[in-house]
N, CA, C and O atoms as a Tinker XYZ file with bonds, in Angstrom:
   224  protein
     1  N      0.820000   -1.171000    0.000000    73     2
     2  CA     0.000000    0.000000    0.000000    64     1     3
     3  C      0.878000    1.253000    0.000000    63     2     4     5
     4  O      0.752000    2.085000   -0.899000    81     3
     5  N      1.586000    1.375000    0.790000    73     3     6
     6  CA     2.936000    2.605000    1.197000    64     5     7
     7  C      4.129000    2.258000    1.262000    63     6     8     9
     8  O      4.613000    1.526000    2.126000    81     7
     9  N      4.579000    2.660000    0.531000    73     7    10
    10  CA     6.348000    2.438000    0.538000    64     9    11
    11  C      6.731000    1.067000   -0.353000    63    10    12    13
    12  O      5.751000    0.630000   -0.956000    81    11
    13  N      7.374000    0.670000   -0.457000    73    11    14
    14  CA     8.085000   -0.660000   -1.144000    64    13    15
    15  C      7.024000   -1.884000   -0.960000    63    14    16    17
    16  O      6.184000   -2.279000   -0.151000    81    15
    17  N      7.587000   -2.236000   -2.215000    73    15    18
    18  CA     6.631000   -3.730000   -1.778000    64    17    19
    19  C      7.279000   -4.495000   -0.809000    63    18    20    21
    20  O      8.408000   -4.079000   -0.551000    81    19
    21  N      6.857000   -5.654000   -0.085000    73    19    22
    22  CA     7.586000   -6.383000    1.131000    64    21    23
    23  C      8.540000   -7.578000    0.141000    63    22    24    25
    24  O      9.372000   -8.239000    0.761000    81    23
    25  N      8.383000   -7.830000   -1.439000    73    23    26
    26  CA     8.938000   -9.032000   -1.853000    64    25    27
    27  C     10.624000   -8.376000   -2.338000    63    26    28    29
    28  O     11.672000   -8.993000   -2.527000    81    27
    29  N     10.265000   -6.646000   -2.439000    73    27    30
    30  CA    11.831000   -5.942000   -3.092000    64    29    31
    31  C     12.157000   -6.368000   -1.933000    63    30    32    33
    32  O     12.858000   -7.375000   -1.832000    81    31
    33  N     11.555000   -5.444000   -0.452000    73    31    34
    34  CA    12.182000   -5.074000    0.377000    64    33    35
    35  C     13.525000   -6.670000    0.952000    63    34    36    37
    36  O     14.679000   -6.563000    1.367000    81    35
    37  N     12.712000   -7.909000    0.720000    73    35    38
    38  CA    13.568000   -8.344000    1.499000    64    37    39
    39  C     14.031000   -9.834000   -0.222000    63    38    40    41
    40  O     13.983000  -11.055000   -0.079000    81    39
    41  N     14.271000   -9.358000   -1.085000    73    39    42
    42  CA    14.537000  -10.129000   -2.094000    64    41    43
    43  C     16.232000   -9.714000   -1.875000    63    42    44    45
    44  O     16.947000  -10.320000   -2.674000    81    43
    45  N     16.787000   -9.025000   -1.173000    73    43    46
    46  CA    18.284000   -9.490000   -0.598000    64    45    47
    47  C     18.442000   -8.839000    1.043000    63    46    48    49
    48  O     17.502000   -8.132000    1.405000    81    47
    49  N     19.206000   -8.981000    1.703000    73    47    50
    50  CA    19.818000   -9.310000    2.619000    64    49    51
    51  C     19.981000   -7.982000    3.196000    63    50    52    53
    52  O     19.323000   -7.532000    4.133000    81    51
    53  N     21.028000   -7.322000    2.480000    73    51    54
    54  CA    21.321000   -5.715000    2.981000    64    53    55
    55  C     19.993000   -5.279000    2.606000    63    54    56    57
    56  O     19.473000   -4.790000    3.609000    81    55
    57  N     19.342000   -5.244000    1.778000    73    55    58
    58  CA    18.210000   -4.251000    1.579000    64    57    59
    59  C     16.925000   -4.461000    3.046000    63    58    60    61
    60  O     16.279000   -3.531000    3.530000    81    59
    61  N     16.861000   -5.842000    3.458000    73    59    62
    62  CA    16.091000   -6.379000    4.843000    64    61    63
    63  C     17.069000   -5.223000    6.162000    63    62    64    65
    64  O     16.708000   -4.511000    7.098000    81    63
    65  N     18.403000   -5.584000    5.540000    73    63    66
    66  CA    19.411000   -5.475000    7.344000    64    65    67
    67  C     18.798000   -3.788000    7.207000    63    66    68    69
    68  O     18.516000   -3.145000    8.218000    81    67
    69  N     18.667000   -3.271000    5.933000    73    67    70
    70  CA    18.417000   -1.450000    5.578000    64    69    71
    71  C     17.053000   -1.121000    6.314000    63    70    72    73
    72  O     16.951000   -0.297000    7.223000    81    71
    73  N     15.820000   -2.024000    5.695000    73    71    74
    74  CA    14.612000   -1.531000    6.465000    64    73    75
    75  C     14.492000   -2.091000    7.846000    63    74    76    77
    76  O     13.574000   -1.637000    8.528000    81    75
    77  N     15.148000   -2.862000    8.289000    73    75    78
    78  CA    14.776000   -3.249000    9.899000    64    77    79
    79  C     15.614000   -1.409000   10.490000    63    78    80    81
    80  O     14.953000   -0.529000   11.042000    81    79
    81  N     16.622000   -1.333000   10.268000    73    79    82
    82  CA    17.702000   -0.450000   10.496000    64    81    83
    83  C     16.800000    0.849000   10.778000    63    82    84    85
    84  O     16.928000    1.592000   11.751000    81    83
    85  N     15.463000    1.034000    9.296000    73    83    86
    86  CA    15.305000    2.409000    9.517000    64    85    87
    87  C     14.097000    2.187000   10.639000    63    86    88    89
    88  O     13.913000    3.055000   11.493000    81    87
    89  N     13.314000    1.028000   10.598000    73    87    90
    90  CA    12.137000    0.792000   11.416000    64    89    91
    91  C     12.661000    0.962000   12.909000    63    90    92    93
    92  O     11.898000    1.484000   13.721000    81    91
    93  N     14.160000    0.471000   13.385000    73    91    94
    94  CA    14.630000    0.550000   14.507000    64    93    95
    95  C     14.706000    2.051000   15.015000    63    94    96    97
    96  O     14.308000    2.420000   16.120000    81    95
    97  N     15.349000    2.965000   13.919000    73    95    98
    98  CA    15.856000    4.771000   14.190000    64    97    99
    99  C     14.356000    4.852000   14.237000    63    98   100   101
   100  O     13.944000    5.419000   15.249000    81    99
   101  N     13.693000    4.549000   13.635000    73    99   102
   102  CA    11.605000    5.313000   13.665000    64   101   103
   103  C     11.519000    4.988000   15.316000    63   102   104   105
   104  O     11.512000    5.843000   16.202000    81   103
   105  N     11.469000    3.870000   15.453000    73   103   106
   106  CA    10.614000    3.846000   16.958000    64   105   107
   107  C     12.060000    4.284000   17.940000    63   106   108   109
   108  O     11.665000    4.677000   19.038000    81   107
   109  N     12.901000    4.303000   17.883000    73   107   110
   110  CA    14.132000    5.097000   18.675000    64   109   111
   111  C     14.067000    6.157000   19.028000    63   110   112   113
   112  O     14.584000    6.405000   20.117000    81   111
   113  N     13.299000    7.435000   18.145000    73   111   114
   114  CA    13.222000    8.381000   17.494000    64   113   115
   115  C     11.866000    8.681000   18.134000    63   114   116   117
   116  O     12.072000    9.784000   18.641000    81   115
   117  N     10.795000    8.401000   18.367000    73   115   118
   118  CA     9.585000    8.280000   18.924000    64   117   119
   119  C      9.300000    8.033000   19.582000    63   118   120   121
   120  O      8.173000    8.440000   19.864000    81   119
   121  N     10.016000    7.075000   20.577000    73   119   122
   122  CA     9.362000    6.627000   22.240000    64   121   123
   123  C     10.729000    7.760000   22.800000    63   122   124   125
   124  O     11.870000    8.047000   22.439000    81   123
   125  N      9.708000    8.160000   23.952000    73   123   126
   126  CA    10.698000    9.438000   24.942000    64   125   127
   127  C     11.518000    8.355000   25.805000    63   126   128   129
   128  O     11.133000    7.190000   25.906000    81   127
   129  N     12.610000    8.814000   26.377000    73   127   130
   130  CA    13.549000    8.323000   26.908000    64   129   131
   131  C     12.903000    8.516000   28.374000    63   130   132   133
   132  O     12.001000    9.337000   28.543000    81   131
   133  N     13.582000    7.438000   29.799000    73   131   134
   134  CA    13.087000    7.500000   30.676000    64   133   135
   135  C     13.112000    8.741000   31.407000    63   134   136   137
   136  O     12.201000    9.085000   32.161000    81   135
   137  N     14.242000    9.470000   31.167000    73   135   138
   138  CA    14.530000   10.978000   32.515000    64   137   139
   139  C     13.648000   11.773000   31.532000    63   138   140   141
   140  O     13.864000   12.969000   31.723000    81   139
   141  N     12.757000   11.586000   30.573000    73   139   142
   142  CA    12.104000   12.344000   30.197000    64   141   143
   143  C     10.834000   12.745000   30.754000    63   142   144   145
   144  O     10.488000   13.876000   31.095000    81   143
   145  N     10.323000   11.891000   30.790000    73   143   146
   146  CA     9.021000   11.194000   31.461000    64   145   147
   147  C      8.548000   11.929000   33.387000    63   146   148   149
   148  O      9.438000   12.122000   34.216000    81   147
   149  N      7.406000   12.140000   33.615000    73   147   150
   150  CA     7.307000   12.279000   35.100000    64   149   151
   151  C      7.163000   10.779000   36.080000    63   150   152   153
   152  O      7.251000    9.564000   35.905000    81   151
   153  N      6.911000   11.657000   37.093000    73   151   154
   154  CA     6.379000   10.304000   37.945000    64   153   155
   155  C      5.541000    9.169000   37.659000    63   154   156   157
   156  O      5.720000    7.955000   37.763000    81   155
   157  N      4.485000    9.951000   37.235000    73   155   158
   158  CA     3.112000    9.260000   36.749000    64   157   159
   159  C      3.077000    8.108000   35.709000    63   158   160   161
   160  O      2.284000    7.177000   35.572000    81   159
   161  N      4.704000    8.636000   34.700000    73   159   162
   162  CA     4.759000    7.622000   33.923000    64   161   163
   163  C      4.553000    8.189000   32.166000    63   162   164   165
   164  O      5.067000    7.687000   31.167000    81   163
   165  N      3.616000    9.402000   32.254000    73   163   166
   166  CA     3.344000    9.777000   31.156000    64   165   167
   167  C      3.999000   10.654000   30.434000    63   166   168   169
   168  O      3.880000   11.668000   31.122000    81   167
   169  N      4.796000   11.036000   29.231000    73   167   170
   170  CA     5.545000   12.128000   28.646000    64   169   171
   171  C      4.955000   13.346000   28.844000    63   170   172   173
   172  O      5.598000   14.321000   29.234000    81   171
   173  N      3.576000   13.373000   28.565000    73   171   174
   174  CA     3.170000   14.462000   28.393000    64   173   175
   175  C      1.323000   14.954000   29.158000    63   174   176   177
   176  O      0.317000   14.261000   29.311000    81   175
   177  N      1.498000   15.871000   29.350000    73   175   178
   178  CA    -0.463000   15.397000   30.364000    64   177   179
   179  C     -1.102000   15.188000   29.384000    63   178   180   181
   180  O     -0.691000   15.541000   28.278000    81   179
   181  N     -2.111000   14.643000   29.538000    73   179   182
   182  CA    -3.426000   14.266000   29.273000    64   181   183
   183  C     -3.916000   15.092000   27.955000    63   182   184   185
   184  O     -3.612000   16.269000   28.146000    81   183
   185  N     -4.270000   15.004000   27.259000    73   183   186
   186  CA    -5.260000   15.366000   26.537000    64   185   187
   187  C     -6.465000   16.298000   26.538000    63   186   188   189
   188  O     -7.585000   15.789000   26.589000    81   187
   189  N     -6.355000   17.371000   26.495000    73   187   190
   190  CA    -7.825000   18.027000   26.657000    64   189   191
   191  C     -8.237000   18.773000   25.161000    63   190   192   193
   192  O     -7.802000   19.651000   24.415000    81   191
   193  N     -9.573000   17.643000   25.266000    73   191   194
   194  CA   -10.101000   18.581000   23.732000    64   193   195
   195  C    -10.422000   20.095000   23.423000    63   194   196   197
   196  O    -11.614000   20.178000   23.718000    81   195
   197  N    -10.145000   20.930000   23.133000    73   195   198
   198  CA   -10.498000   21.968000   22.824000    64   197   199
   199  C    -11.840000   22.027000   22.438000    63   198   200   201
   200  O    -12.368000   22.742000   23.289000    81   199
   201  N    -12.756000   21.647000   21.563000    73   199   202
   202  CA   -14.140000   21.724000   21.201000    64   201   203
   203  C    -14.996000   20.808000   22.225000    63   202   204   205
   204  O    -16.217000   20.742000   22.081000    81   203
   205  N    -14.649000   20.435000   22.774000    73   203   206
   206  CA   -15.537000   19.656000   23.906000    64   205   207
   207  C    -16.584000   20.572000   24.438000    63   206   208   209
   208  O    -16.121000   21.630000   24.863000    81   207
   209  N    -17.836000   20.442000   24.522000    73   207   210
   210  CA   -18.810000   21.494000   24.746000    64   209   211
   211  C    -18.662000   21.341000   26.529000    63   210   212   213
   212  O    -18.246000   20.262000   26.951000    81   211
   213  N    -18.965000   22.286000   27.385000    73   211   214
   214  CA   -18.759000   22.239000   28.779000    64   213   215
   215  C    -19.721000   21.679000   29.538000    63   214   216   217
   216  O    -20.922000   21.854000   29.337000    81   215
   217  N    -19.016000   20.655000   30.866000    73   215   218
   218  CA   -19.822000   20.090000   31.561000    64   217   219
   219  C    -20.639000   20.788000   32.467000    63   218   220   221
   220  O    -19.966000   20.993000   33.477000    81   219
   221  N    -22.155000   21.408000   32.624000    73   219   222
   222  CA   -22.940000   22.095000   32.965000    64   221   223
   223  C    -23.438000   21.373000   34.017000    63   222   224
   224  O    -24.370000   21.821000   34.686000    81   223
């Protein structure tokens, strides 16, 4: 659907060792490191929707 087909990607060896490589830097790159993080556990607070109509 996106990106390479899966039969190029791994029809040799270096081209497999290449996409594990970049899939590894993606999620490396995306999960926060631990001294990042608070107590609670979470990177960042919570979520609050902006258009949420108010609880009356």
């Amino acid at each position: 659907m996106f990106g390479p087909r899966l039969t190029t990607i791994f029809a040799s060896r270096w081209k497999a060792l290449w996409w594990a490589g970049s899939i590894l830097l993606l999620t490396w790159s995306l999960v926060p490191a631990a001294e990042d993080r608070d107590s609670s556990g979470s990177a960042r607070p919570a979520h609050v929707d902006p258009w949420a109509k108010d609880a009356k």
